[in-house]
N, C-alpha and C positions, 0 to 999 in steps of 0.2 A: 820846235817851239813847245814850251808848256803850260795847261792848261791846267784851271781847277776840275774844269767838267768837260767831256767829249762827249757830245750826243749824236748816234746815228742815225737818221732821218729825220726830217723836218714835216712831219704831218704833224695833224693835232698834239699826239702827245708829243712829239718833240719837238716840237715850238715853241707850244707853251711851258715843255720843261724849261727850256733854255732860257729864258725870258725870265720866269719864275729864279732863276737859280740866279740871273745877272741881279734881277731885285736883291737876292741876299748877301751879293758881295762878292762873286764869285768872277773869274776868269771864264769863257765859254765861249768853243770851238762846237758848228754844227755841221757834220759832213754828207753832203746830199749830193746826190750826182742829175737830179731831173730839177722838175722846178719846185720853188719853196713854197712850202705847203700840202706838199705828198698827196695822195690818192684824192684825201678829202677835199681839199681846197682845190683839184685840178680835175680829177677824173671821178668823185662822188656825190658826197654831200652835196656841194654848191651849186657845181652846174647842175646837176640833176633836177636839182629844186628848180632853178632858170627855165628846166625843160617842163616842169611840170606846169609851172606856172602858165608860160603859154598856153598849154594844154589847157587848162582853167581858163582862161580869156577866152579861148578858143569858142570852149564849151558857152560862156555867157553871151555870145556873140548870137550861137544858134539859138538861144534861150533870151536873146533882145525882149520878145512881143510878150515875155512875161512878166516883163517891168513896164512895159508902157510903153517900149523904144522900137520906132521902125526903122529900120535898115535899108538902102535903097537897093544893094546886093545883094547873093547870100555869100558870107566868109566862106574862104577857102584857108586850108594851110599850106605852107612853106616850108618844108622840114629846114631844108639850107637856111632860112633866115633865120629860124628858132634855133639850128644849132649853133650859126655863128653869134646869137644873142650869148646863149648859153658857153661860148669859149672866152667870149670877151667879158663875162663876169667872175667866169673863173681867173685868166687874164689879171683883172684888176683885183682881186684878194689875195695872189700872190705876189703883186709888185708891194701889198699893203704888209705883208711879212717882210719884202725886203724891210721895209721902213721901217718897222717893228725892230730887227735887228741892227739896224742902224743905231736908233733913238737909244736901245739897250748896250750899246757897243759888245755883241754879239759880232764873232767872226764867221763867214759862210764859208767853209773849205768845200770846194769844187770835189769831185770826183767820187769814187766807190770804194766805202770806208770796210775794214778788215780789221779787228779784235786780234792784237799782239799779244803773248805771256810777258808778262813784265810792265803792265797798264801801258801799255802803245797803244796806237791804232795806225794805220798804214792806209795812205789815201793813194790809190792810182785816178790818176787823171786822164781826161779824154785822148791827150796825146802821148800816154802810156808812162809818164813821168811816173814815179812812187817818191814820195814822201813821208817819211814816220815823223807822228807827232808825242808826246808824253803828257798824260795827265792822271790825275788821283784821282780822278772819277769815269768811268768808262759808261756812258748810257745808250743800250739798243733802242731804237723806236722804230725798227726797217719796216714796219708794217707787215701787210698780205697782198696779195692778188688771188684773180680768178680760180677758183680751182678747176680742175681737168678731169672728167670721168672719161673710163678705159670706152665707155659706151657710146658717148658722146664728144671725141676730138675737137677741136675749136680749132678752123683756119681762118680765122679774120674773115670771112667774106661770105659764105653761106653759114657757117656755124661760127655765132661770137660769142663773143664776152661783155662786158659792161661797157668797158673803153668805146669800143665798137662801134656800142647802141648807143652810144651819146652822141656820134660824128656820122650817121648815114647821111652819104649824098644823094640819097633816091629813100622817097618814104615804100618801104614793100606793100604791098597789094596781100600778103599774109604773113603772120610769124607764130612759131609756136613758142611759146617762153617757159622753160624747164625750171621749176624751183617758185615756190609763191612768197621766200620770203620777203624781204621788206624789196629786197633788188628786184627780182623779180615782179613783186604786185605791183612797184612802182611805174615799172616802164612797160607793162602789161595794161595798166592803167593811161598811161600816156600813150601811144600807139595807137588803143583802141581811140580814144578822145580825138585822134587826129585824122581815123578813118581808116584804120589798118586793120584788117580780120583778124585778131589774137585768137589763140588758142593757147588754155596758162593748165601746165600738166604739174601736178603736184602729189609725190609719194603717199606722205600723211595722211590721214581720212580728213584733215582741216586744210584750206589754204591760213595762208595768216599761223604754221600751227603750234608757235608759242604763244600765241594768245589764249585769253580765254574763249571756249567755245563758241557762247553765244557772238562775240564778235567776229569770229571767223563765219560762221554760218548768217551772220549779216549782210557783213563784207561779198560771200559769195550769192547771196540775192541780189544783193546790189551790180553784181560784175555781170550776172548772167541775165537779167535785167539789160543792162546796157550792150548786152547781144556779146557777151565774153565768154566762150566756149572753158565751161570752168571743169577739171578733168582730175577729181580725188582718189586717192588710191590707187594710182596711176602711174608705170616707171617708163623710161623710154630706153628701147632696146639697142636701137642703132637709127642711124642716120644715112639714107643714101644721098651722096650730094650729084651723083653722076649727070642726073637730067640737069632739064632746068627746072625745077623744085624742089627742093626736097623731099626725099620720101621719108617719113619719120614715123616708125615703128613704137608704135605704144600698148605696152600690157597691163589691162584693165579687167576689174573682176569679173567683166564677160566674156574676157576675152581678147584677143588680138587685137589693135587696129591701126589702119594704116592713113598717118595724116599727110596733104602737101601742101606746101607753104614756103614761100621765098625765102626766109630767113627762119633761123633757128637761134634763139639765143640762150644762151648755157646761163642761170643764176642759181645753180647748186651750192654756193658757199665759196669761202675763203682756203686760201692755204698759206701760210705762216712764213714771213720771207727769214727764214733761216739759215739757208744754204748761203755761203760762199763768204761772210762775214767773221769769221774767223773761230766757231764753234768747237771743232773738233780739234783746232790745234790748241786752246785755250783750256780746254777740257770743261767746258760750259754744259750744267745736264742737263736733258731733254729731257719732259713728260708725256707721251703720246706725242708727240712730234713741235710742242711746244716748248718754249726754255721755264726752266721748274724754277719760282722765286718763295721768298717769301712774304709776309704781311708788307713789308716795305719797299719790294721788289730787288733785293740783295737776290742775285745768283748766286752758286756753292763760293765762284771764282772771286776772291776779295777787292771791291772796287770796282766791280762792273755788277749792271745794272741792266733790268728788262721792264719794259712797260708796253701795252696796248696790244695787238693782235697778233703779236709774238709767244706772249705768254695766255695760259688758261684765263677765260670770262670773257665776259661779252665785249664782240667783235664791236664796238662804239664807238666814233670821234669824241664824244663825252666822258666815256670814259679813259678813254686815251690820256686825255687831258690832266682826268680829276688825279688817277696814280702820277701823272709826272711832276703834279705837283706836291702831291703827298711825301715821292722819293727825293725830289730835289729839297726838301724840308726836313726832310728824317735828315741827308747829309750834310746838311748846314748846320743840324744841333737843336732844331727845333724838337716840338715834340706835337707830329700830327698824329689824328686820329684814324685807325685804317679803315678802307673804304670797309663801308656796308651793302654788299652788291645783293644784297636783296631788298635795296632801297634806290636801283638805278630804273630810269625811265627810257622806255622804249616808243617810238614812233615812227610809224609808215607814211610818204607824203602821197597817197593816192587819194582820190577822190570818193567816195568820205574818208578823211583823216582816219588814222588808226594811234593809240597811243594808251601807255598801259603803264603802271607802276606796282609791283610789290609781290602778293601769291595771286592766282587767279581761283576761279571756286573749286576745282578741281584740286589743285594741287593743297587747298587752305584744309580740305575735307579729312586731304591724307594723313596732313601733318598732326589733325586728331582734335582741331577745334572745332566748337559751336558757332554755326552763323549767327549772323542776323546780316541780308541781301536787302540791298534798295535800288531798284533800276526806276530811272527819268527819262521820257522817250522826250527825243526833241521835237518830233508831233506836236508837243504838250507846251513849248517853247516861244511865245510872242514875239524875240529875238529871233529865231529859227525860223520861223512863221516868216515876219518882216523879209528876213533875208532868202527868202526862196530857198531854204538849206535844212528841212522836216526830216533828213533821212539820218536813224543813228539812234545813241543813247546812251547815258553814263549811265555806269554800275557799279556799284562801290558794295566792300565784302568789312565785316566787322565779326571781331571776334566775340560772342555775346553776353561773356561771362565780365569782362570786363574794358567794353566798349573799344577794343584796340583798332585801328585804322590799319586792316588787313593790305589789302588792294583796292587800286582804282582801277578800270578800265572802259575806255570810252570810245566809238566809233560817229564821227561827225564829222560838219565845217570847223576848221579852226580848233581841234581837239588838244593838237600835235602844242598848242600855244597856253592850252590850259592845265594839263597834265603836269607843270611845275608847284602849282599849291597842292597834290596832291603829295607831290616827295615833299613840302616842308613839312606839311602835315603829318606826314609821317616822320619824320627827322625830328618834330616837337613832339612827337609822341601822344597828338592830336585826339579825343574821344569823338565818337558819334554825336556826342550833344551840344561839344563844343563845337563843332561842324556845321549844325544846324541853326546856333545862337551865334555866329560870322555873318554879318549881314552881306550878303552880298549886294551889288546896283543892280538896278533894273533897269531896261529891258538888255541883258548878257545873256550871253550862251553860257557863262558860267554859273549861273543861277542857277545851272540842270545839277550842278555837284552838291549844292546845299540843299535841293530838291531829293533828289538821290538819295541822301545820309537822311532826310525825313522821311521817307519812304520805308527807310529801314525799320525805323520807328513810331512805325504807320502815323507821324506828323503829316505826310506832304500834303501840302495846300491846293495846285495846279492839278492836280490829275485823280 
């Protein structure tokens, strides 16, 4: 059969390429061998949010009597019931991509898709069939998985991975959680919430440590605070899984130490599903072990195509997205504009949200501009106040020569949901004063950002 477009994998970015490409006119075959919706819509983004969620209820349940509400018991958690909340909502967002493809007359080729010379692609099936199909557009989207340290092996059961940690049927009595990035703080963050001794080991001298600073060393009062053994500059050497705990060796600027704890969960990063998709016979070029494109996601190879955690920039379901439909628009003849990924937005869903757009003050220093800083503590916040939710604060960075809207970055309730005006804001090339003369409503948690940008310019009202 022939196709205008072949897209391999159906996560974020290759769903919404496919969909995006059927809008323009196009024939489109999507070859996926698990379920639709890839990593994010089955084993990341969504469920995980499901999981944290709980975790949040969780938390308001013990914190009843500080709204006024008595309880006749005290809450207990469920891991099983919270995880099977958590399948069953992933469940239903991947029946909602069937439909999506449906509506789009998108076709779903079943099986594990492989990159032909000659714009093929070869689909084997569960029950070893192979099928070659032909189309004039060839699009990767295989994603990533877990990645593996030589230090750290992952067997499913005392040492896992994310997948893992989303399905325990027994909540552990301890876990150490390796990696503080967004994987890691999150489920570091839920665990603890649900009564599990964490211990969160993190290389970097920051958890959180593409953040900026101040929110990482928030973020870590807040963790250790809620009784979360936070462990910086910190590698772990080996894992003995022999007993029944593990013994998990940690090197730390004082020294040695030796942690035990039921579960060990690896969140060191991604690694690029590259292998076995047809790379090396196609002659597809690698960069550091990702496939090298360019501004429109053209590989060297003519008519194939790479987008989201295969190729170089951030590992993001958003951004996944935003190139597949940038690429599926360049091929149609349109004429998009390419991404500006020093305008993509980051967010942690751990409790206080984490969320961030643009340089941070560190990096804003390097690049050799003049500030002008304005930090809002939500302390300060009548909204924040109201909602029992005080811990946190935007900080917004401008460039001072002429008022440029550098970065935002905010640690709070509901951060992860306001951090969108801060990328239009920069996408309209926003000033500090026009920031300040946006009225915002009152009583919001987003008043802290027009509070913030007054701050800068020692206007602010509240504080």
């Amino acid at each position: 059969m022939k196709y205008d477009l072949i897209v391999l994998g159906s996560g974020p970015g290759g769903y919404v390429a496919a969909i995006r490409a059927s809008q323009l006119g196009m024939k489109v075959g999507v070859v996926e061998k698990a379920e639709l919706g890839g990593v994010c819509l089955n084993w990341g983004c969504i469920p995980t949010k499901a999981l944290l969620k709980s975790a949040q209820v969780f938390e308001y349940l013990h914190h009843a009597e500080d709204y006024g509400i008595e309880l006749e018991s005290k809450p207990g958690a469920n891991l099983p019931n919270m995880v099977k909340r958590s399948r069953d909502v992933a469940a239903g967002m991947s029946k909602g991509i069937q439909f999506l493809f449906k509506k789009n007359k998108i076709d779903h080729i079943e099986g594990h898709g492989m990159v032909v010379p000659g714009k093929k692609v070869s689909v084997k099936s569960d029950d070893g069939k192979t099928t070659q199909y032909e189309a004039d557009h060839i699009l990767i989207a295989t994603g990533a998985r877990s990645r593996q340290l030589d230090s750290l092996p992952q067997d499913g059961k005392k040492v896992i991975g994310y997948r893992e940690a989303m399905v325990l049927d027994k909540q552990p009595e301890s876990m150490v959680v390796v990696g503080s990035g967004a994987i890691g703080t999150e489920f570091a963050y839920f665990y603890n919430a649900i009564g599990t001794r964490v211990t969160l080991v993190e290389y970097m001298p920051n958890i959180v440590p593409l953040e900026d600073e101040e929110v990482s060393k928030q973020l870590e009062r807040t963790f250790k605070k809620a009784k979360i053994k936070v462990m910086t500059n910190s590698s772990v050497e080996s894992v003995d899984t022999g007993g029944k705990k593990c013994k998990v060796k940690v090197n730390t600027k004082k020294g040695e130490e030796t942690i035990e704890a039921d579960v060990v969960l690896s969140a060191v990063g991604i690694s690029p599903n590259v292998e076995g998709i047809g790379i090396e016979e196609t002659g597809i070029a690698l960069e550091n072990g990702k496939i090298k494109v360019d501004e429109f996601y053209r590989t060297n190879v003519e008519g194939v195509y790479a987008i989201g955690d295969v190729i170089p920039g951030p590992a993001l379901a958003h951004v996944a997205s935003a190139e597949g439909i940038i690429c599926v628009e360049k091929i149609a003849g349109k004429n998009p504009e390419p991404m500006d990924y020093n305008n993509i937005p980051g967010c942690t869903y751990c409790s206080p949200e984490v969320a961030s757009v643009g340089f941070t003050e560190k990096a804003a220093k390097e690049a050799g501009y003049d500030l002008k800083i304005g930090k809002f503590p939500f302390s300060a916040s009548g909204k924040a106040s109201a909602a029992g939710a005080k811990d946190g604060f935007v900080k917004v960075i401008f460039d001072a020569k002429y008022g440029e809207l550098l970065g935002v970055h905010m640690i709070g309730a509901n951060v992860t949901e306001m951090i969108a005006e801060a990328v239009v804001a920069r996408k309209l090339e926003t000033t500090g004063h026009e920031m300040i003369k946006a009225v915002h409503p009152h009583p919001t948690m987003s008043e802290a950002i027009m509070e913030a940008a007054a701050a800068a310019y020692d206007e602010v009202i509240h504080m």
